[in-house]
N, C-alpha and C positions, 0 to 999 in steps of 0.2 A: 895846117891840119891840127886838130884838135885830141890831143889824147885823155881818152879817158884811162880809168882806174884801173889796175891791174884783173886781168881777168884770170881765173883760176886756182892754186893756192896760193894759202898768202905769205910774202914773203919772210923773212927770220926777222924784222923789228914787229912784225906783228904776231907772227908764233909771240915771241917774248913778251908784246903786248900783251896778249890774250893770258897766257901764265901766269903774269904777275898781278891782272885782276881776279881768277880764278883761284891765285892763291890769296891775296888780301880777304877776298870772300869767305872763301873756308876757315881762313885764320879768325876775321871777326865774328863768324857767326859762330865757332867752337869757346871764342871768350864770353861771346855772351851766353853763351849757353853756362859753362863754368861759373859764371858770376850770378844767373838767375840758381842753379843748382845750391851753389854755396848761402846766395838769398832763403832759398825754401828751407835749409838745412836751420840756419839760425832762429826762424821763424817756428822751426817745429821744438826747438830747442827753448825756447821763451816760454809756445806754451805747454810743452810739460811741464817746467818749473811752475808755471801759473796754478796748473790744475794738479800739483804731484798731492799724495795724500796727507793727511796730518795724521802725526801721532797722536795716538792720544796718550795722554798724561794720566797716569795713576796715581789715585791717593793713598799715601801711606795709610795702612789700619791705626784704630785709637788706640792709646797707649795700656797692654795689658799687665796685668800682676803675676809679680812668682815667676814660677816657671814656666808660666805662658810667654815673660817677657825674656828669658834664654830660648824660649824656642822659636819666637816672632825676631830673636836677632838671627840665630843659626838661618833662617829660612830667607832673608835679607841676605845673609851675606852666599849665601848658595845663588839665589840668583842672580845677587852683583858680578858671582864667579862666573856663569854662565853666559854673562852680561846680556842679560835681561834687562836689568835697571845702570843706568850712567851711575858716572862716578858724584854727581852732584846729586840724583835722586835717591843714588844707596845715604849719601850724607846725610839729606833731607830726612827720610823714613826713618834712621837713626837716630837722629837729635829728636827728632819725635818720638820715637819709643820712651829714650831717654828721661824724657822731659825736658 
């Protein structure tokens, strides 16, 4: 006589069966989910640095006389304190006053 296949539920190698494909599933499709997420993260990261905005640079004023030119330092150094301008453009704007 010819036996066929178990009929009704299925036995405990096949529970375990069924489990450990069920779980490899859920396991790979939660890494690649993670992995496309961490992808899209990087990608939006790239291009805001591409597109982030530029400063603009300002030009120091020409060099004034008297007491124009203590009052064009005091007004430099207020805004360097406020930091307004860096430490290299408060320099800049000064050695220009300067001359």
């Amino acid at each position: 006589m010819l036996r066929r296949g178990r009929i009704g539920r299925p036995g405990l190698l096949g529970t375990v069966a069924r489990t450990a494909v069920v779980a490899g599933t859920a396991s790979a499709t939660a890494n690649a989910v993670n992995r496309r997420g961490e992808q899209r993260a990087a990608e939006q990261q790239a291009y805001a640095a591409q597109n982030a905005p530029v400063q603009p640079v300002y030009a120091p004023p020409a060099a004034p006389q008297g007491e124009d030119l203590v009052a064009k330092l005091e007004q430099l150094g207020k805004l360097h304190a406020t930091g307004v301008l860096s430490d290299a453009e408060f320099a800049a704007a000064k050695s220009q006053l300067l001359g």
